[in-house]
Steps between C-alpha positions, in 0.01 A plus 500: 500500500585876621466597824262761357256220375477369861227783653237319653190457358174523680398771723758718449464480119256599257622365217265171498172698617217473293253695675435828359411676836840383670688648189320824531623523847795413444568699218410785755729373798795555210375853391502616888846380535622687187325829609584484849152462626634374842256527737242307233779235394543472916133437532447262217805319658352495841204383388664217371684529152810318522785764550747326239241455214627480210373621130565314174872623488597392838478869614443498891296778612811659702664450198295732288486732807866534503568501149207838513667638759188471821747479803185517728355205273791298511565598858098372578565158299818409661348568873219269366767258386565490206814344347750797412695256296236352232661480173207533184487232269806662353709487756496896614454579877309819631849616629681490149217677350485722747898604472426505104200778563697685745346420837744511717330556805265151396803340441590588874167378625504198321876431586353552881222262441780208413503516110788366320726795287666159344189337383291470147640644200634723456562533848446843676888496567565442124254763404611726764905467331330546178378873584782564686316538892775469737247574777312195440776264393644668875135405666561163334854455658667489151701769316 
């Protein structure tokens, strides 16, 4: 079994809720992190939405934050801690994605908030070679 086939199930995860009302929210708690909505996201996480759920890919919501490019979102999540290093069901990490988008100044907040440049695949070093950032690959003590 992949590492990537190893995310908890339960709380953190919809993928084995049935009831419509807690998909509807969820499915909302996804679209704020996409958008950026991070004083709502914040709230809903507050009030008690777990801050590493999870959709049906694996896709944290600081993942999809990062990979959007919501440094205020990502920046809210991670002070509510949330794991900077949660690789989807694929095996990505919010700090690859983030180097593959072009958000280098996520990348630095999540490198601050202990994520991993080596982890998931690709990793954000390998992605960070592949498009030629010497900044990041610097940031990530490689060259």
């Amino acid at each position: 079994m992949s590492e990537a086939n190893t995310q908890p199930q339960g709380p953190e995860s919809i993928e084995h809720a049935h009831d419509p009302e807690v998909l509807q929210l969820a499915a909302k708690v996804f679209d704020l992190a996409r958008h950026g909505d991070t004083d709502t996201i914040a709230a809903y996480v507050d009030a008690g939405v777990p801050v590493n759920l999870t959709n049906d890919k694996g896709d944290s919501l600081v993942m999809l934050a990062a990979y959007h490019g919501h440094l205020d979102t990502v920046m809210a999540l991670l002070q509510r801690g949330a794991d900077a290093d949660r690789p989807n069901d694929r095996g990505q990490t919010p700090i690859a994605g983030a180097v593959f988008k072009g958000e280098d100044e996520i990348v630095r907040a999540l490198v601050e908030h202990g994520a991993d440049p080596a982890g998931g695949t690709p990793s954000a070093i390998d992605t960070a070679r592949m498009f030629q950032k010497t900044e990041l690959l610097k940031l990530f003590g490689v060259e």
